[in-house]
Rosetta silent file (secondary structure, phi, psi, omega in degrees, C-alpha in Angstrom):
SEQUENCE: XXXXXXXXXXXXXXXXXXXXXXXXXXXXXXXXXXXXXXXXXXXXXXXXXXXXXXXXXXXXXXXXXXXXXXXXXXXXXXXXXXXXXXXXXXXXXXXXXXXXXXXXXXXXXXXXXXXXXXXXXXXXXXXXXXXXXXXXXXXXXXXXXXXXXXXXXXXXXXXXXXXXXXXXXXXXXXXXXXXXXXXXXXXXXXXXXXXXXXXXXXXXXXXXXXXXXXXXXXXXXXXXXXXXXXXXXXXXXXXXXX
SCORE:     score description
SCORE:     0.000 S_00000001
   1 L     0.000  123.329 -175.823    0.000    0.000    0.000 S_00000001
   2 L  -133.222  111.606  177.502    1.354    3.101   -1.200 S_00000001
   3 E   -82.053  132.816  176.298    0.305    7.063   -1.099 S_00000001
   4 L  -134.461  165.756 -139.703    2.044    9.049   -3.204 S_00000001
   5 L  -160.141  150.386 -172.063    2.147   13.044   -2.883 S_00000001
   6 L   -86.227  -41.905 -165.097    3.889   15.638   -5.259 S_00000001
   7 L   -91.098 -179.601 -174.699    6.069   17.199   -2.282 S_00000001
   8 L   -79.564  168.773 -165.993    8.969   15.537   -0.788 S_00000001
   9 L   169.705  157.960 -163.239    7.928   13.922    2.511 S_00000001
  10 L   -88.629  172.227 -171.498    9.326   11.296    5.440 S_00000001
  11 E  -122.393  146.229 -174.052    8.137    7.377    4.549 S_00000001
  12 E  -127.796  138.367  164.580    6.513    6.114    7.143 S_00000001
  13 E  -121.376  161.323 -145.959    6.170    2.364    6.969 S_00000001
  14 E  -120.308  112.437  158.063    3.074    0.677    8.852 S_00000001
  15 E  -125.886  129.254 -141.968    4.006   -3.306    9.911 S_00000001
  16 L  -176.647  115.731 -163.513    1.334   -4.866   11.161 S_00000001
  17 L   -89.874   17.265 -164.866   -0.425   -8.523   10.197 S_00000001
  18 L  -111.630   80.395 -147.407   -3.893   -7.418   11.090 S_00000001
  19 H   -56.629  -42.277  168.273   -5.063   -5.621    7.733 S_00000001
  20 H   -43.967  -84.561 -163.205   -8.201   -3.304    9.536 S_00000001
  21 H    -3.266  -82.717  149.671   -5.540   -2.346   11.676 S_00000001
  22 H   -23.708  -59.400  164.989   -3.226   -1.620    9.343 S_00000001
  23 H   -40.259  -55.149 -169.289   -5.600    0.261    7.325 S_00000001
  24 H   -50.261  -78.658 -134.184   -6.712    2.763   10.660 S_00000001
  25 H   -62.136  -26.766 -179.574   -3.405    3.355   11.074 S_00000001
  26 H   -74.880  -38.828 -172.904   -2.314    4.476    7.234 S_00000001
  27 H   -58.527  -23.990 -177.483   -5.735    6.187    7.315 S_00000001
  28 H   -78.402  -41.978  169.407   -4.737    8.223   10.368 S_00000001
  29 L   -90.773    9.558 -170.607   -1.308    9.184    8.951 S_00000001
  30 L  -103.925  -47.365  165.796   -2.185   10.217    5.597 S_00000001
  31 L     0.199  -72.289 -159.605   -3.635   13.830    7.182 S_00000001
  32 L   -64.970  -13.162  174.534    0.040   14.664    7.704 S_00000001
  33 L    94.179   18.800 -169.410    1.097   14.278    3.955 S_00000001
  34 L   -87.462  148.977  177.946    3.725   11.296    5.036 S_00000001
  35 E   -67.475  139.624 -163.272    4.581    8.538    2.077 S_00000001
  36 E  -118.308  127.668  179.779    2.584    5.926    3.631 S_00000001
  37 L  -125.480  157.102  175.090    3.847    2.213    3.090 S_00000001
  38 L  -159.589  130.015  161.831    2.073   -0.952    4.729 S_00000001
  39 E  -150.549  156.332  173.829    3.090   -4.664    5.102 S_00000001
  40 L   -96.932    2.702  165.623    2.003   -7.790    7.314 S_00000001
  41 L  -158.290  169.295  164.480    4.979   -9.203    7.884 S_00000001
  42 H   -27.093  -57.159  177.276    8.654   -9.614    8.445 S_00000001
  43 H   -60.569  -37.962  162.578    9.609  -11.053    4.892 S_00000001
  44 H   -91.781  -20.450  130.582    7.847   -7.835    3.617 S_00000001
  45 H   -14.730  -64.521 -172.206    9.077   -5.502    6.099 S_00000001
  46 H   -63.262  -58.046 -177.507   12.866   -6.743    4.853 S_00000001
  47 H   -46.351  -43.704 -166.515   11.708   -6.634    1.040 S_00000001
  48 H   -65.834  -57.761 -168.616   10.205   -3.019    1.632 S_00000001
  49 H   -59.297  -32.011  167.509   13.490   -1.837    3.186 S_00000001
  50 L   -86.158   22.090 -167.330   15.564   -3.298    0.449 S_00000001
  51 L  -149.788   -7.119 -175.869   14.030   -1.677   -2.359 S_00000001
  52 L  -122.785  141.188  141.084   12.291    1.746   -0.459 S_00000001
  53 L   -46.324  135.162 -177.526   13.999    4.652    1.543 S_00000001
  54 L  -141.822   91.822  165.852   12.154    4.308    4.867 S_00000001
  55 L   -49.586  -25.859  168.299   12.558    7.284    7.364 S_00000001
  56 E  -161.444  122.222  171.285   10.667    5.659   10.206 S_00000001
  57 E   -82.327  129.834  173.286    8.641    2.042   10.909 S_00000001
  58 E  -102.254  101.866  155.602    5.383    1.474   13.365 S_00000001
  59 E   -58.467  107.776  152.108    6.514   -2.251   14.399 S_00000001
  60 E  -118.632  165.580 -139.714    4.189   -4.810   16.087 S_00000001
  61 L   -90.347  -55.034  178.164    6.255   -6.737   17.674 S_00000001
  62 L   -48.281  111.087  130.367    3.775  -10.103   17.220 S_00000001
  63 L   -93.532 -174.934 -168.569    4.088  -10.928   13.628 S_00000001
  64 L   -98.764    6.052 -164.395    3.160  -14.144   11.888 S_00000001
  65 L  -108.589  -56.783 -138.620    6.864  -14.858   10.567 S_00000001
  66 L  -162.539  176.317  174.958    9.078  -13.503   13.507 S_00000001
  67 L  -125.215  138.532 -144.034    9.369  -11.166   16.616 S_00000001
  68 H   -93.059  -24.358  173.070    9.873   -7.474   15.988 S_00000001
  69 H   -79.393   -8.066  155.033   12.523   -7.322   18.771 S_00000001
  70 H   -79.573  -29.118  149.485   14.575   -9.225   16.715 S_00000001
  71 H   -31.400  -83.887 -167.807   14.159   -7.170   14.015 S_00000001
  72 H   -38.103  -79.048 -167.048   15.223   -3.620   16.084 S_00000001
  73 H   -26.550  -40.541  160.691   18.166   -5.877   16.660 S_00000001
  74 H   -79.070  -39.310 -168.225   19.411   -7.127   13.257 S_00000001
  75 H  -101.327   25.677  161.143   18.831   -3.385   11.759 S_00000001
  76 H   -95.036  -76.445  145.996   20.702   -1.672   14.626 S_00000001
  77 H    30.130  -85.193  153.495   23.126   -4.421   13.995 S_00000001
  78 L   -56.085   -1.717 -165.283   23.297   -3.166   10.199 S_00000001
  79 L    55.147   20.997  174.978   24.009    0.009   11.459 S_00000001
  80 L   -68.446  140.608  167.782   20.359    1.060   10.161 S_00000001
  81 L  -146.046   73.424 -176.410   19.269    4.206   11.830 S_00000001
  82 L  -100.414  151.079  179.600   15.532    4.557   10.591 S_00000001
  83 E   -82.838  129.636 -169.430   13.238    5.100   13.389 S_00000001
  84 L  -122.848 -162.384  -92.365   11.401    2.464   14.503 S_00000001
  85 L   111.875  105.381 -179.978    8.134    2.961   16.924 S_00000001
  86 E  -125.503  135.285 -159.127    7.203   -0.868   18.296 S_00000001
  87 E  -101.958   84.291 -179.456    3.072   -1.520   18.825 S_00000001
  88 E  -121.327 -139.745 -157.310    2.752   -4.291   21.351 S_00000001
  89 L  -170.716   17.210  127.473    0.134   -5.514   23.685 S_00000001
  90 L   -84.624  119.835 -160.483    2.939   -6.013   26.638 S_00000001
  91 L  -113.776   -2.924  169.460    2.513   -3.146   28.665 S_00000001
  92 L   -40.726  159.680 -178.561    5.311   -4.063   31.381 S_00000001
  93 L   -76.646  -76.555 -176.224    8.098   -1.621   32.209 S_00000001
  94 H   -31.196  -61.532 -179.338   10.923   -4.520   31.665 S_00000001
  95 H   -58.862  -12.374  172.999    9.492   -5.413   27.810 S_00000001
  96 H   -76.358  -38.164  179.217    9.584   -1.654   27.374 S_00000001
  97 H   -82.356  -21.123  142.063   13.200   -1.332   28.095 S_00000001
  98 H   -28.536  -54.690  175.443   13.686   -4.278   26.248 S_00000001
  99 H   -72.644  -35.225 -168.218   12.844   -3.045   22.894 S_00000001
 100 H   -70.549  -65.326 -169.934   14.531    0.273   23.795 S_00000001
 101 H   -59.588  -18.197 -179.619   17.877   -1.421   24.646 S_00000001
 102 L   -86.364   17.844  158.844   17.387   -3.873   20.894 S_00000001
 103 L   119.701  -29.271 -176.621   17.391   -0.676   19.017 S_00000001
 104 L   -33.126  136.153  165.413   13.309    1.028   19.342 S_00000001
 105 L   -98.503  -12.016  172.225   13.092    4.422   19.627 S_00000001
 106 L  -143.858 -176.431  171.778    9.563    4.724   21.156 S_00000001
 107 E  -150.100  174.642  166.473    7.031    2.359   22.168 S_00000001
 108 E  -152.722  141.272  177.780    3.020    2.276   22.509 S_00000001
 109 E   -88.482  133.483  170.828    0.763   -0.185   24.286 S_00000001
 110 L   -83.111  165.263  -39.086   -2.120   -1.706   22.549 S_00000001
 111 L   -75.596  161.075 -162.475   -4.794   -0.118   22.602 S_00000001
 112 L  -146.363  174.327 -121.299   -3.680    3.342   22.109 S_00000001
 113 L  -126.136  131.887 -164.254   -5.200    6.557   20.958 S_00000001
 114 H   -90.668   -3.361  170.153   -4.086    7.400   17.272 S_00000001
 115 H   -73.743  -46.381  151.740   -3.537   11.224   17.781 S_00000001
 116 H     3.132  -69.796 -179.623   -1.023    9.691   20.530 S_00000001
 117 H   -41.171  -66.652 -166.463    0.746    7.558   17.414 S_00000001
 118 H   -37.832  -54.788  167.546    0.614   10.638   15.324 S_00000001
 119 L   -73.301   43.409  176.284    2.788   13.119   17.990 S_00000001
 120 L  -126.750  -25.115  139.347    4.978   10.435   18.578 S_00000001
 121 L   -56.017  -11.419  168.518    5.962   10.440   14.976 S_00000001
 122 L  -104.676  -28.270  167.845    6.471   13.521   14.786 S_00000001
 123 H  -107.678   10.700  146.433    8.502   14.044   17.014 S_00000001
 124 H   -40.122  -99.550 -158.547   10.969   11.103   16.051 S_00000001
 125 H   -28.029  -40.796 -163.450   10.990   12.890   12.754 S_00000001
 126 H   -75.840  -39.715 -163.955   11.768   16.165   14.382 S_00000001
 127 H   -59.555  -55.345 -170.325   14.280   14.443   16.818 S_00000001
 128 H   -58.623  -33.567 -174.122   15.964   12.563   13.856 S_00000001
 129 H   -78.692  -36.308  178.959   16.434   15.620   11.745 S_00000001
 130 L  -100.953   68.847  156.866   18.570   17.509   15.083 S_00000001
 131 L  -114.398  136.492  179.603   20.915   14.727   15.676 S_00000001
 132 H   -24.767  -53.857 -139.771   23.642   15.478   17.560 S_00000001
 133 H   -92.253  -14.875  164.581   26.365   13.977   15.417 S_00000001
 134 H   -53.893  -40.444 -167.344   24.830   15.962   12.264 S_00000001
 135 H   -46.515  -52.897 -159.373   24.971   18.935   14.427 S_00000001
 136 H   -79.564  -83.699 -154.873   28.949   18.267   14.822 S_00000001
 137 L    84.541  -77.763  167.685   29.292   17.561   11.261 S_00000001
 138 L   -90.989   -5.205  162.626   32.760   16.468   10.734 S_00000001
 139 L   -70.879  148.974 -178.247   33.486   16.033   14.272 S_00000001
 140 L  -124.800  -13.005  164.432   33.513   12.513   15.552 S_00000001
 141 E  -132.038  109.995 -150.515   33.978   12.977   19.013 S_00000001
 142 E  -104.469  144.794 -175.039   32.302   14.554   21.925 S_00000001
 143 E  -133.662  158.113 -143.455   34.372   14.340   25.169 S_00000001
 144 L  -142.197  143.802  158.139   33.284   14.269   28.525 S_00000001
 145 L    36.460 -146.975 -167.274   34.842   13.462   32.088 S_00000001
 146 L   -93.180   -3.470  174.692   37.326   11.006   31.250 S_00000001
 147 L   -80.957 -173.213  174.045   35.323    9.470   28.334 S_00000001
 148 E  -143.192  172.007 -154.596   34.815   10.380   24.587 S_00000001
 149 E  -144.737  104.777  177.700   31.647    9.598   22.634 S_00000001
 150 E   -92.464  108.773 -179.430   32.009    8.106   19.206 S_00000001
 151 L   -84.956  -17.126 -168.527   29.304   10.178   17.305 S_00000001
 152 L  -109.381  -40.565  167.688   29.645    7.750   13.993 S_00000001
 153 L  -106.425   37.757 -169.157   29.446    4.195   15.829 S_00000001
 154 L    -2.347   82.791 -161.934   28.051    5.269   18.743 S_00000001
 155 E  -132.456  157.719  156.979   30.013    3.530   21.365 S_00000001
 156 E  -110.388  168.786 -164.677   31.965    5.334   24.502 S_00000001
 157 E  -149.742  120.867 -159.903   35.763    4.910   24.063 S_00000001
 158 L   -97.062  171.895  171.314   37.764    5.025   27.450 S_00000001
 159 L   -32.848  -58.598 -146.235   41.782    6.738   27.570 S_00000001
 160 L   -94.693   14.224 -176.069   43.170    3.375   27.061 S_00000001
 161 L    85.500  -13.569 -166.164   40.975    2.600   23.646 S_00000001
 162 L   -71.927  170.919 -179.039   38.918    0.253   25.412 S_00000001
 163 E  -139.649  132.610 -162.570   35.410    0.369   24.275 S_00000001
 164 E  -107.565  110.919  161.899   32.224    0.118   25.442 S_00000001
 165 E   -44.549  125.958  167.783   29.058   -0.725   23.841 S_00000001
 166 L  -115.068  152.995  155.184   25.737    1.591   24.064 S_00000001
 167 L   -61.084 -166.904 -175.025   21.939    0.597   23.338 S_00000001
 168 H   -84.407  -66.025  177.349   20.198    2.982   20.790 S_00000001
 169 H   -47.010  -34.101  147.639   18.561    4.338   23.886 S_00000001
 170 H   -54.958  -30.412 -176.803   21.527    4.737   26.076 S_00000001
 171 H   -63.654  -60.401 -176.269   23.241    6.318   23.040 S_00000001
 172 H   -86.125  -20.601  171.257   20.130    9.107   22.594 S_00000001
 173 H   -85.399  -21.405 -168.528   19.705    9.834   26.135 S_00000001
 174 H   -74.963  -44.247 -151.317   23.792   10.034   26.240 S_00000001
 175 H   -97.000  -19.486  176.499   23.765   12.779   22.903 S_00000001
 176 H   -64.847  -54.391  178.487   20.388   14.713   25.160 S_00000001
 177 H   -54.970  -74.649 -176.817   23.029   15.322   27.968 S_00000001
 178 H   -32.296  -74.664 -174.715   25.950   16.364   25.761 S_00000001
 179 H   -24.058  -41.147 -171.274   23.875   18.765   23.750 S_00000001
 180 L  -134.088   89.146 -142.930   23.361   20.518   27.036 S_00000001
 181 L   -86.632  177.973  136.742   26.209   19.699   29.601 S_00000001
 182 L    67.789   11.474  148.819   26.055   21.398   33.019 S_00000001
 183 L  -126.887  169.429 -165.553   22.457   22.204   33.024 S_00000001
 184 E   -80.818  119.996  175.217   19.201   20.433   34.649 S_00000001
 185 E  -127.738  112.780  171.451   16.949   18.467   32.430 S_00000001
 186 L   -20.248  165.353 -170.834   13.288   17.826   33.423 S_00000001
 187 H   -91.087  -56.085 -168.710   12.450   13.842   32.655 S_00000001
 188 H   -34.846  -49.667 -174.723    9.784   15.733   30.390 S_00000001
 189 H   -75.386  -32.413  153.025   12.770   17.240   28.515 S_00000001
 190 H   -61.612  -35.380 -177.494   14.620   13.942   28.329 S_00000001
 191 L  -135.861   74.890 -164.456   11.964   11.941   27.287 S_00000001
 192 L   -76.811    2.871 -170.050    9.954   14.450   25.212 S_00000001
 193 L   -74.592  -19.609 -170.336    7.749   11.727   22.541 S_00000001
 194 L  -112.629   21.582 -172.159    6.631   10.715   26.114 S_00000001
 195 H   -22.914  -54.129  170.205    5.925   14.076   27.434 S_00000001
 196 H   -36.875  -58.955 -174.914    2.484   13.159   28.935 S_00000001
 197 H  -137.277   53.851 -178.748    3.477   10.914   30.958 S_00000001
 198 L   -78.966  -28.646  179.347    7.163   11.135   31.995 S_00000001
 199 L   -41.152  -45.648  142.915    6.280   11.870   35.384 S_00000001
 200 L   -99.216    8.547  159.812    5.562    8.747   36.343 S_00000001
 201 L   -53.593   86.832  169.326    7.082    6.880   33.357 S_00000001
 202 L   -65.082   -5.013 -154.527   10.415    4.615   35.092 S_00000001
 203 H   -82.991    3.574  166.743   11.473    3.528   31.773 S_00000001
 204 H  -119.418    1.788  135.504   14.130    6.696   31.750 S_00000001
 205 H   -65.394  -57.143  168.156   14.989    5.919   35.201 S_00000001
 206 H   -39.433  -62.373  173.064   15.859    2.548   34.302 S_00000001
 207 H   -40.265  -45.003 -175.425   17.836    3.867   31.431 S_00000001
 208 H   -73.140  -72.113  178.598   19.741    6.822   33.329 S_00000001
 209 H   -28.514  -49.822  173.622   20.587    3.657   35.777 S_00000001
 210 H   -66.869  -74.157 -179.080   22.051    1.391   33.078 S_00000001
 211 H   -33.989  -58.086  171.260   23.959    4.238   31.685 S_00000001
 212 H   -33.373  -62.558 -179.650   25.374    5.236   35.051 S_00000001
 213 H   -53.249  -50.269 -170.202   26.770    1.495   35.267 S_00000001
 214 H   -70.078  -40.420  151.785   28.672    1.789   32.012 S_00000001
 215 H   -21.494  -75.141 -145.331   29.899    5.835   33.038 S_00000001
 216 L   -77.652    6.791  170.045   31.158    4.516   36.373 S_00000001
 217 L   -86.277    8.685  175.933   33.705    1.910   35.111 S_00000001
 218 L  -119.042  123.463  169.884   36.000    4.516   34.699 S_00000001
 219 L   -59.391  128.300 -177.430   36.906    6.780   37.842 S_00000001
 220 L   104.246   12.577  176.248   34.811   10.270   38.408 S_00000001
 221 L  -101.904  -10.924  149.342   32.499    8.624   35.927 S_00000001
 222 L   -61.674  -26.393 -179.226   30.047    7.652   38.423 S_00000001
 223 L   -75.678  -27.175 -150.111   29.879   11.660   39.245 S_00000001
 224 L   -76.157  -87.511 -159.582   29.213   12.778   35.326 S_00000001
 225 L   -94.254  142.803 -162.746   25.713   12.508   35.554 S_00000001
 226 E  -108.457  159.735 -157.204   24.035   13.525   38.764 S_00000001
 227 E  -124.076  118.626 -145.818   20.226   13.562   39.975 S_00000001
 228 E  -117.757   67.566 -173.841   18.742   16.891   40.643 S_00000001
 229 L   -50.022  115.385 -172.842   15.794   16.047   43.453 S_00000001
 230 L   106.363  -39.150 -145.354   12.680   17.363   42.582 S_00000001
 231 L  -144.261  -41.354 -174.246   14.160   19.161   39.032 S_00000001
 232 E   115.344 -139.944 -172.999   15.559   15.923   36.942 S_00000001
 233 E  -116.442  158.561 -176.394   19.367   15.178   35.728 S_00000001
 234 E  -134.447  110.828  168.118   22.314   16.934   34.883 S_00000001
 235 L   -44.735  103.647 -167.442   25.702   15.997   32.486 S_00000001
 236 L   -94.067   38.708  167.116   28.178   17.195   35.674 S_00000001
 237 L  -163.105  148.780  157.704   30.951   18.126   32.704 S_00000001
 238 L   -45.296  105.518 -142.163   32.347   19.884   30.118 S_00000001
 239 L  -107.810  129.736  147.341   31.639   18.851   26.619 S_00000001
 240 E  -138.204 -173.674 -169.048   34.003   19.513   23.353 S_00000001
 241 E   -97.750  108.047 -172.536   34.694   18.165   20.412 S_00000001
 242 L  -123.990    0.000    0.000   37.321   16.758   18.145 S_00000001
């Protein structure tokens, strides 16, 4: 299923084996003028991506071929960095950080409200277009404390070379902090697609907590980011660049 539109425009692809569904959901997104794509499964998901640009995917996770977190996983993997949005019907905190740490960039519980979908896509798109490491341009490394931040494979890289793996989500909450080093940022501000309901949201507690663990294997790197009671978190260093 394809809309096509005279201006240029992000591709949004819809995957999703339940064809009503499906439908609501392209019908819901074609308002915004987005290239609209649809498939029901994995094998066409893969097909679409090897033959279409695809700026962002809405992912249920159940398909009838595969599981969608193995998906996020293989195209982070690839170094794919299309935005993906995963639809599930597990509403736990752990499967949310689960998809987050295999590569997702947002998540929604079924059932969910579709103006909901709609700002959550949008602001992926907006988020995607103001990424740090564009920002930088030819810089490849933002440095911190005693670490540096590999902007092109997104890893941290300690004094001695060693290197340390981030999720996609540790990675984007890591490049929120740089962007703004030494001031306090609201959970709201960290985790703005979820804006609504960061307030009581844990799933960027969890995160800031994993992150912390990889930070602190170096000494003073337990200190870099700090908890602001009451106000949110703060990057506790200077950032430049090389």
């Amino acid at each position: 299923m394809i809309d096509t539109i005279s201006a240029p425009a992000a591709t949004v692809l819809v995957v999703d084996d339940d064809a009503d569904i499906r439908d609501l959901i392209v019908g819901q997104l074609r308002q915004e003028n987005y290239r609209l794509l649809g498939v029901g499964s994995l094998t066409e998901l893969r097909q679409t991506l090897r033959e279409e640009s695809v700026d962002l995917i809405v992912l249920d996770l159940n398909l009838p071929d595969g599981d969608g977190l193995s998906l996020c996983r293989e195209l982070r993997a690839e170094g794919s960095a299309v935005q993906i949005i995963m639809v599930t019907a597990r509403g736990s905190a752990i499967d949310r950080v689960l998809g987050l740490e295999l590569g997702a960039d947002d998540y929604l519980t079924k059932p969910f409200e579709p103006r909901e979908l709609l700002v959550r896509i949008r602001n992926l798109l907006r988020r995607g277009r103001s990424d740090p490491a564009a920002a930088v341009e030819a810089m490849r490394y933002a440095h911190f404390g005693p670490w540096r931040l590999d902007l092109v494979q997104r890893r941290l890289v300690a004094p001695d070379e060693r290197l340390v793996m981030l999720s996609s989500a540790e990675y984007r909450l890591l490049c929120r902090f740089i962007e703004e080093p030494n001031m306090v940022l609201a959970r709201e501000t960290l985790l703005p697609e979820r804006r609504a309901t960061a307030a009581f949201d844990r799933t960027i507690d969890l995160q800031i907590s994993r992150l912390r663990q990889k930070l602190a294997v170096l000494p003073g790197g337990s200190e870099l980011i700090l908890t602001v009671r009451g106000e949110g978190y703060v990057l506790a260093s200077a950032v430049d660049y090389s």
